[in-house]
C-alpha positions in Angstrom: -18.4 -59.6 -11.8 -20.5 -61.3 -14.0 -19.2 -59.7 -16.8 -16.1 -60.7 -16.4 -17.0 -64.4 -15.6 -18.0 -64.2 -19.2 -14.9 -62.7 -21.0 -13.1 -65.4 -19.3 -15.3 -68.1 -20.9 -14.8 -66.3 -24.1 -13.1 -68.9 -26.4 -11.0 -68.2 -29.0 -9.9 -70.2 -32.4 -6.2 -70.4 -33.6 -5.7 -68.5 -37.1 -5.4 -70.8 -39.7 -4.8 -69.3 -43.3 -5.9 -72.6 -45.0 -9.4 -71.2 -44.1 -8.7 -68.1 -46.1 -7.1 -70.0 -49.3 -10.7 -70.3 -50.9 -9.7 -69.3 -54.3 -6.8 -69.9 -57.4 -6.0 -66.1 -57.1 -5.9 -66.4 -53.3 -3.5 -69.4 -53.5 -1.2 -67.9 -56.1 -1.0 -64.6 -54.4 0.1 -66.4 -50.9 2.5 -68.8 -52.8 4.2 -65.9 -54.5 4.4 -63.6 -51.8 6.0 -67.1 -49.3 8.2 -67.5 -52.5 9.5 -63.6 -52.7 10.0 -63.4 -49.1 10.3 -66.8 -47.4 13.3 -69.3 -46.9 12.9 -73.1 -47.9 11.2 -73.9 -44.6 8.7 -70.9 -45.3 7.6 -72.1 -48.8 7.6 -76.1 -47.8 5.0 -74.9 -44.9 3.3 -72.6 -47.3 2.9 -75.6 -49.7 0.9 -77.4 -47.0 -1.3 -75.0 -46.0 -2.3 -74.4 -49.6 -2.1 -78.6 -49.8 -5.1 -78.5 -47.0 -6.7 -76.0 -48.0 -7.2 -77.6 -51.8 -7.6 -81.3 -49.4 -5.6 -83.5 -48.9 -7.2 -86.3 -50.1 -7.9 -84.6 -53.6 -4.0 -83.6 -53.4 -2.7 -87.4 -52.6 -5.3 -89.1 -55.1 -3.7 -86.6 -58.3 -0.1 -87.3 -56.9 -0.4 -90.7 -56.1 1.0 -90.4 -52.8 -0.9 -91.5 -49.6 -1.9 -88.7 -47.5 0.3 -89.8 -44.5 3.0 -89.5 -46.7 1.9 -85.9 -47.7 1.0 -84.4 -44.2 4.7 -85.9 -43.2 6.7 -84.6 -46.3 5.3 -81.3 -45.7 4.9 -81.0 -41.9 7.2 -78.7 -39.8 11.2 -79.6 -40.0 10.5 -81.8 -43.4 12.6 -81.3 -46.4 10.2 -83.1 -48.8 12.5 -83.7 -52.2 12.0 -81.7 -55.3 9.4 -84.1 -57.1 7.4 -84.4 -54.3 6.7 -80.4 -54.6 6.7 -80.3 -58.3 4.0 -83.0 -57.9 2.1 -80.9 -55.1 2.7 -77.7 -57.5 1.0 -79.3 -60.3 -2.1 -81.1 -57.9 -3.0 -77.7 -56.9 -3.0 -76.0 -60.4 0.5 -74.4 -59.9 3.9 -73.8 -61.9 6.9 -72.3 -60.8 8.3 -69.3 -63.1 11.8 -67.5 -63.0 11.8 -64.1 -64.0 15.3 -62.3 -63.9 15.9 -60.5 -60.6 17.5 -56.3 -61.5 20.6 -55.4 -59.8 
């Protein structure tokens, strides 16, 4: 009985894979995989979790924007405009690049 008066006490933390975005290759590798697979709403989150994972603050100081602004324009449901992710792109040391698609 005891036992299980533990388990129950057991607490768990909710994933979060802005904890495991600890590196440029990390980042890039996430971003391009959300990119080859994902929809718009996929890649707008994917932005933000690479946005808090970089910080916030460092991400609104290079784009000029305030943070609220940020966390908003890339919450769930947003549809941030294009310059807003180009700037977001560039804060975090990313480009986008086309490369033609075989038939």
């Amino acid at each position: 009985m005891e036992k299980i008066k533990k388990i129950r006490k057991m607490e768990t933390s909710k994933f979060d894979i802005a904890d495991y975005l600890d590196s440029n290759e990390m980042i890039a590798e996430y971003l391009n995989a959300v990119l080859e697979e994902g929809n718009d709403v996929d890649i707008i989150t994917a932005i933000g979790h690479i946005a808090k994972a970089v910080g916030m603050t460092k991400i609104a100081e290079q784009t000029g924007m305030s943070r609220t602004s940020l966390y908003k324009a890339l919450s769930d449901g947003a549809k941030p405009q294009f310059e807003t992710i180009m700037k977001v792109l560039k804060a975090i040391g990313g480009q986008i690049k086309v490369t033609p698609v075989s038939a």
